[in-house]
N, C-alpha and C positions, 0 to 999 in steps of 0.2 A: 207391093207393100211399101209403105212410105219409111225413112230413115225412124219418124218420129215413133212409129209405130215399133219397129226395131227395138229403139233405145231402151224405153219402159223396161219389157218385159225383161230386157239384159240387167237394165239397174236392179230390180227385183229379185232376180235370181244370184247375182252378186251379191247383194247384200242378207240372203237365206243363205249363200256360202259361208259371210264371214261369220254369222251368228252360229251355223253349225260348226265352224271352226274354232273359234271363242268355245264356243262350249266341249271341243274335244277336249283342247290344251286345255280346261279345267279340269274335265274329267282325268286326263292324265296324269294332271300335275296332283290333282286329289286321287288319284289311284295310288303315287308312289306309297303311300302314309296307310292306305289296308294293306291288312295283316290276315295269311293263308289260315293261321291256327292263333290261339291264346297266348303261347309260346313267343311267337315271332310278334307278336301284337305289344308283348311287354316288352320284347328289344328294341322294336322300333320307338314304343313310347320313350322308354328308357333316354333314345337319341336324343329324340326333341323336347325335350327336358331340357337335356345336358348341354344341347345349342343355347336355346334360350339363355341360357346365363354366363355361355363362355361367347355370346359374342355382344356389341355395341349397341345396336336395334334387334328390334326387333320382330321374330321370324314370320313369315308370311303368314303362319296359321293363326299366331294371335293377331298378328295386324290389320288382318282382313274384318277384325270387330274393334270398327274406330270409338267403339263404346269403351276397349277395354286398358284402364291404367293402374299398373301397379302401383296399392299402397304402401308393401314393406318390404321392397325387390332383395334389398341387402339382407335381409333375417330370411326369406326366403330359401336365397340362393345356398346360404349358410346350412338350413335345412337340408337341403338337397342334397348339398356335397358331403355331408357327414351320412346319408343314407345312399351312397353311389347313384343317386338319381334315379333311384326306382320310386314309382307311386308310393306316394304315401297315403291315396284313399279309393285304389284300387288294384285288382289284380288279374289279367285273363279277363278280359269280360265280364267282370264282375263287381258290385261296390265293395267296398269292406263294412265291418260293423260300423267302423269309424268314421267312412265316410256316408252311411246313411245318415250315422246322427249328426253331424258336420250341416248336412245339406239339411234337414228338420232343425236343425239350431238356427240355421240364418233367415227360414221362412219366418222363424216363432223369433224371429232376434227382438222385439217389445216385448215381451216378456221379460227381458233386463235390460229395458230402457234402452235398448238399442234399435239403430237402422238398418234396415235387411239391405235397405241400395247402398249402402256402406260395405256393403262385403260381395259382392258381384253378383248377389239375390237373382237378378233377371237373367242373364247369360248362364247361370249353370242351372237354372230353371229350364231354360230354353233346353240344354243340351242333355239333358235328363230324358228330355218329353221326348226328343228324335231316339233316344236308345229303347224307352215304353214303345216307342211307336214302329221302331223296329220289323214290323212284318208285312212292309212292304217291295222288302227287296232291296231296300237300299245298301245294307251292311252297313248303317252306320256303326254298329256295337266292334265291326273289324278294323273301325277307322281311328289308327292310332294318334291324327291330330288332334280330333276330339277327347281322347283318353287324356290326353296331354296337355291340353287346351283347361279342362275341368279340374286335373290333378294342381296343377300351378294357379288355378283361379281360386278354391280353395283352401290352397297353403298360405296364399297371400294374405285370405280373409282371415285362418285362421289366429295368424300372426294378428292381425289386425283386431279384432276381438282377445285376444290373450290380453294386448296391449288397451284397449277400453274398457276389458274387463276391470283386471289390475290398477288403473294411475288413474283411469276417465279420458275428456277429450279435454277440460280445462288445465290451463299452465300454471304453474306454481307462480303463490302470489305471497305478500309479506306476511301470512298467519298461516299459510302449507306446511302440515309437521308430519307430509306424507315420507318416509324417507329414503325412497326411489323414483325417480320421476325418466327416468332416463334404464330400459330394458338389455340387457347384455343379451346376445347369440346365443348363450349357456341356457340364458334363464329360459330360451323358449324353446330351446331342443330340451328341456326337462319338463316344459308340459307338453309337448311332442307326445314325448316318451310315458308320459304319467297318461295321453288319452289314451295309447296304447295299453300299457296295462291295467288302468282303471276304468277307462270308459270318459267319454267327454265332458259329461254333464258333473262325473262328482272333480272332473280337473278346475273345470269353470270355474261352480261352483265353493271348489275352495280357495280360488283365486278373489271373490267378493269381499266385503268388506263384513266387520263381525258385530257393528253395532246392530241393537234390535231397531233401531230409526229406519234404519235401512232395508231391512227385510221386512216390515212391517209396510213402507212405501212399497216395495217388490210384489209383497202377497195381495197387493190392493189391485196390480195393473190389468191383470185378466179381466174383472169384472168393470172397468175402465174402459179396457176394451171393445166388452161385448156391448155397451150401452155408448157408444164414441157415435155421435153425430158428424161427419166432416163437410158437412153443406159449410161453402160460404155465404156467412152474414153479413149486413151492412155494417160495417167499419164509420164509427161517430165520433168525427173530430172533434175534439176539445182542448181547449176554448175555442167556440165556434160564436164570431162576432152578428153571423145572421141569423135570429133569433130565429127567424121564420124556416129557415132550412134547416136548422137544429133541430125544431120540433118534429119537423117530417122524416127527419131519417130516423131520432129516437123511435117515436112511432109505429117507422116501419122497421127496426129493430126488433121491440116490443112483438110485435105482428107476427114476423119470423120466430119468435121464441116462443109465442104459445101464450102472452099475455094479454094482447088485446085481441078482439074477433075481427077488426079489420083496421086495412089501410087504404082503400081505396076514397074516402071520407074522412075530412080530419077531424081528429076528436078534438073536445075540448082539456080545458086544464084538470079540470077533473076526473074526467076518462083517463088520462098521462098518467096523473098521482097515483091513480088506483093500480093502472096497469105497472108503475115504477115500484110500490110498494108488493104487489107478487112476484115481482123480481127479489127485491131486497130480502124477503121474507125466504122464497125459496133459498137464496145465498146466504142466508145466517147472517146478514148484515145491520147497519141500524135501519127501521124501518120507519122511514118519516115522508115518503112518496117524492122525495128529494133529488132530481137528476145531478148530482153533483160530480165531480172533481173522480171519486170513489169505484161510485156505480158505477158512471160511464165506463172508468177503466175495465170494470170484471162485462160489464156488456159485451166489450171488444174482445175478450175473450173467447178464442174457439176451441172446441176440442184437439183441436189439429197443434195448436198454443200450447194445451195442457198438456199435451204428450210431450212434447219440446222442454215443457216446463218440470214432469217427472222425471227427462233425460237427464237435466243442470240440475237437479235434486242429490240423485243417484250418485252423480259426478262430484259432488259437494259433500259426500260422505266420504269420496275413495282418495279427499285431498286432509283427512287425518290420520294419526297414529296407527297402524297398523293394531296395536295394540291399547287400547285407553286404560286408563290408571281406571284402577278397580271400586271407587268412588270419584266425583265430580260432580258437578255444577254447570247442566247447559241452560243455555235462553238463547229461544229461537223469537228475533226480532218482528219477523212477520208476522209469524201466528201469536206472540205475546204472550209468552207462558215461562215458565222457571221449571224446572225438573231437577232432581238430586235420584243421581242415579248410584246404584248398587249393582254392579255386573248389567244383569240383565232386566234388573228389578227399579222400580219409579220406587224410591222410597219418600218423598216428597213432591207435592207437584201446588205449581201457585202462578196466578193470573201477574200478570208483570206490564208496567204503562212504558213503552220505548219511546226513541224517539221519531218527532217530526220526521214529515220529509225533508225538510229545510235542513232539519237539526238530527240527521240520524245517528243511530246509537253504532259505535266504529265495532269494526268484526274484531276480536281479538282472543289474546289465549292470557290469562293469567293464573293467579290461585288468590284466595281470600286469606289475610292474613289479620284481619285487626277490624274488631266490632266495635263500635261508640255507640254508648247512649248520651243520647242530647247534643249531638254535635253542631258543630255552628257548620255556616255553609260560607266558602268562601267563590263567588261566581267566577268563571274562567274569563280570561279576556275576549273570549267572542263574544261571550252573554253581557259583557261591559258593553263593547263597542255595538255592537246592532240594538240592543235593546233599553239597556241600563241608561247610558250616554245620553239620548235622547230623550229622553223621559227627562230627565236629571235639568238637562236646558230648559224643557219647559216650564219645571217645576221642580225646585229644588227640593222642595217638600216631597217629591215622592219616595228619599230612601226612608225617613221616618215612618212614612207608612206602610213602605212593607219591611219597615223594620231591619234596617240596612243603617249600618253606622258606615263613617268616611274615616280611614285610619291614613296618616303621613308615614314616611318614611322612618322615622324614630319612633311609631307605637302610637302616636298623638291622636287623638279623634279631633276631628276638624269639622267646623259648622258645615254644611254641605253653601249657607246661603253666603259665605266668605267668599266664596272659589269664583273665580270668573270661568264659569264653564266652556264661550263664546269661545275661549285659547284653544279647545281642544275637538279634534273632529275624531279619533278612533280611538287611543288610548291614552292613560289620564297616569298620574305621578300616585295616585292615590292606591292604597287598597279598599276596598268593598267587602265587608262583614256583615253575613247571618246571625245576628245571636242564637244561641239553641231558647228549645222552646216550643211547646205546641205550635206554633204558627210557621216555624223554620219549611221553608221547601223542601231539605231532605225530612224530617218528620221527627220522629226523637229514636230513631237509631240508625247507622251508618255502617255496611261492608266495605270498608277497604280492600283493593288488591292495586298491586305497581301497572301503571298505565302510562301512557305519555297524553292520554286525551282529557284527564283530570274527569274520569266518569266512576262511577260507583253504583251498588246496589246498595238502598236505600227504604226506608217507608215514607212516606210524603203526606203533607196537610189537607190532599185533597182526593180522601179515602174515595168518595165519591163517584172518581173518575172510572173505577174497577167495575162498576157497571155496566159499561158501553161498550157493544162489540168491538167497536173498533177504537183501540188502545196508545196506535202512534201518537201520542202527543205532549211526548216530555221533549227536554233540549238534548239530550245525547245520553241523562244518564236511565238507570235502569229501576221503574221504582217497583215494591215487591210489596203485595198484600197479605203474602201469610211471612210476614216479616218474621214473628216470634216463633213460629214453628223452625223456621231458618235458622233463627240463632240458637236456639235451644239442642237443637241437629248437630251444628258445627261444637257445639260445646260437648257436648255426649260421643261426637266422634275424634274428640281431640286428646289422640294416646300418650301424650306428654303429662298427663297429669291420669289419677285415679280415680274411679269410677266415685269417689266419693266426694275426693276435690273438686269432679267436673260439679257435679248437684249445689253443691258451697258456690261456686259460680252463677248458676243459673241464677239462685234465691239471691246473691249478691246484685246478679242484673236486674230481676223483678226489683231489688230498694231502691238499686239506683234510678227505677224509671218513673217509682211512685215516687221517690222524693225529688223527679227533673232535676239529675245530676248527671252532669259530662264524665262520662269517665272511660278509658281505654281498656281493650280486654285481647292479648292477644292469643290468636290461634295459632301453636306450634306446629301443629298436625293440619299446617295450610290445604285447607281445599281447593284440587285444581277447578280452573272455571273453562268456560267456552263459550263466548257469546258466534252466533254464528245467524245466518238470515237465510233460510230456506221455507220456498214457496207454496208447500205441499209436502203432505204426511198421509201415510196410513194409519189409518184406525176400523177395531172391528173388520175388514176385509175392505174397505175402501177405503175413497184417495179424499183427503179433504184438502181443496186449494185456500190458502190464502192470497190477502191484496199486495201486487207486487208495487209495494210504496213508494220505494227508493230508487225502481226501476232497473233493478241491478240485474233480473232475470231477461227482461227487453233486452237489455245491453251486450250480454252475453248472449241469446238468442240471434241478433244480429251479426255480432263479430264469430262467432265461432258453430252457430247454425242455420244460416241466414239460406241454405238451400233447401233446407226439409220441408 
């Protein structure tokens, strides 16, 4: 027999050695961690617990699933050591109540706007199925890593959810009047303790936030769910400078949506319109067969988007007052609506024109303090500089025509055709005057509230505009079509005065507006306001998406969930 012939069958068997070898010292090293009875299974668990957080790295049982990173190691550990490091969601071979609804909470975690891969969804799935599957001899139910392994994966999650339950996953920004943003060891060893004596769903649960905006978006997600398409669509850049490869992927966008019968043939312009316009139509949009600016945006749209986009919703609730003043004043910038709320109740509701993209209307928090009829308008210095200024060079004559006087510095009205305009490229020595008046841009009445953006709720000359689905098209401030129902509200809820003084007001405001008189009216009984821009609401059990104009859900989609 030749040497060569020799070597093989030696390499062969050497190398079946070390595989059998390799796999004793596994077996071994995973024999130490089974447990003879239930007893010895919670001591042993108990240990490797108590390693994991009393040493540096960590131990071979979690580390062997390079999937696996603590979210909230510190509030964890905390955990643990306040319960001597016995399971907290099992015991003996056994789940707890606790720990079944733990583990049905993170499957179902979209249900409140959360993500199941956010809480270690797949690993304690995985390790669930080998305890089900169980009756093949292996003992994993005996295998205290695994107890141990699932107990700490768990705890982490659960931390982790207390904490996006409670605050969200966005950081406090200059209008946040959430007023904890930052979770103490206390506060999550008392829902600890609160899923133990109460069950985890009503801990959660009262951990949410109390407006009905929000539970209203919540109760909408299930059937969101069961109708969620996540096929990827073609994605249509815009502005797309090649006409001709714009129209083939709209097209074949169209195509994928169910709106044209094909793309394998290019339609005509006509075909496009028709098929753009049962887009528009289906999205509540304006329907003019128009691929514009708009559309394209909600095309690009996936459902995989909108869930992302009910997450920064949800999250966008949990960044106010724990508590909201028992009357207020919101306007939601996207959807373009006014709402005067009563606890839980709409006691006014009215279509509102925000602003541009260009010119968005800023997020803020104030209260309305001073109503005018017939107020003059005095334009900010950015409506000077980009729009006024320009115009003005061309033709001095255009403040007369929209009825704009030039005030100097001592009060003087100043010819507009005196000024050498040519001096000035951004802002100008002069002031710029609205007279009131039917024709005024804010309208013939004005809500004041303290801002630093010089914006206001208003009625405007161009009643018109209330028509058209889509509403962003003022310069920043906020105009309101049921303007008189509004003030009529603030005066009847203003407890500085008597139910009979308020009425002597209202009828005072009706003279002053038949006889176009300026006059001031202030609200003691300031109504808090809340302008805020969220992209989606519930209504009736579903989710209605608005257009994200401002871009401000992209943005935050990127920066803070650019994994999902």
């Amino acid at each position: 027999m030749t040497t060569q012939k020799l070597f093989y069958p030696f390499i062969a068997g050497l190398f079946l050695c070390l595989i059998v070898f390799a796999s004793c010292k596994g077996k071994e090293k995973r024999s130490e961690h089974f447990a003879s009875s239930p007893q010895e299974l919670n001591e042993k668990t108990k240990e490797l617990i108590s390693s994991t957080f009393q040493q540096s790295s960590l131990p071979v049982f979690l580390s062997d699933d390079s999937s696996f990173t603590f979210s909230q190691k510190e509030f964890a550990a905390f955990l643990y050591a306040g319960n001597q490091y016995l399971t907290n969601w099992s015991s003996k071979e056994t789940w707890s109540t606790s720990g079944d609804s733990l583990c049905h909470f993170i499957e179902n975690a979209q249900l409140y706007g959360l993500f199941p891969e956010d809480y270690h969804a797949d690993a304690i799935k995985a390790i669930r199925n080998k305890f089900v599957a169980d009756s093949l001899g292996k003992n994993d139910r005996k295998d205290a890593s695994l107890w141990a392994k699932v107990d700490i994966m768990l705890t982490d999650a659960f931390v982790q959810i207390v904490k996006d339950i409670k605050i969200g996953r966005l950081p406090d920004d200059s209008i946040s009047l959430r007023k904890n943003s930052v979770l103490s060891n206390e506060f999550y060893q008392q829902q600890l303790n609160a899923v133990f004596s109460n069950g985890l769903i009503s801990t959660i649960e009262s951990l949410e936030p109390k407006q009905p905006e929000y539970a209203l978006l919540k109760s909408g997600i299930k059937k969101f769910l069961d109708g969620a398409d996540y096929r990827k669509f073609t994605v249509i850049p815009y502005p797309e400078k090649n006409q001709q490869k714009f129209k083939q992927l709209l097209q074949k966008r169209l195509y994928e949506g169910g709106f044209i019968s094909f793309d394998s043939t290019a339609a005509d312009t006509t075909q496009i319109a028709e098929a753009v316009k049962l887009f528009q139509k289906k999205k509540g949009i304006s329907v003019d067969g128009v691929a514009g600016e708009g559309t394209i945006r909600m095309l690009n749209v996936s459902d995989r988007e909108k869930f992302i986009r009910i997450a920064i919703s949800m999250d966008k609730y949990k960044m106010l007052p724990e508590k909201m003043p028992s009357k207020y004043i919101w306007v939601n910038t996207s959807a373009n609506y006014l709402q005067v709320m009563n606890g839980n109740k709409v006691e006014l509701s009215s279509k509102v024109i925000c602003g541009k993209a260009k010119t968005r209307t800023p997020l803020l928090n104030s209260a309305v303090s001073l109503i005018i009829t017939y107020p003059r308008w005095v334009p900010p210095p950015s409506i000077v500089g980009k729009e006024i200024l320009p115009a003005v060079k061309k033709n001095p004559g255009y403040l007369a025509r929209k009825g704009f006087s030039l005030i100097d510095s001592k009060g003087n009205e100043v010819d507009p055709y005196s000024v050498d305009w040519s001096k000035y490229s951004r802002g100008i020595p002069y002031r710029i005057v609205q007279g009131s008046g039917d024709a005024n841009s804010l309208g013939i009445i004005k809500f004041h509230f303290d801002n630093k953006y010089s914006v206001y709720l208003h009625d405007t000359n161009q009643r018109y505009l209330f028509a058209n689905a889509m509403r962003s098209l003022s310069h920043g401030c906020v105009r309101v079509q049921e303007w008189q129902q509004l003030a009529f509200y603030l005066f009847r809820n203003d407890s500085s005065l008597n139910a009979a003084n308020n009425f002597i007001r209202i009828d005072t405001v009706k003279a002053m507006l038949a006889r176009k008189q300026k006059r001031n009216f202030s609200i003691k009984n300031k109504m808090p306001l809340f302008i805020r821009y969220v992209t989606c609401e519930g209504r009736n059990g579903n989710i209605l998406f608005y257009d994200d104009i401002y871009g401000e859900d992209k943005m935050i989609r990127q920066k803070y969930f650019a994994t999902k």
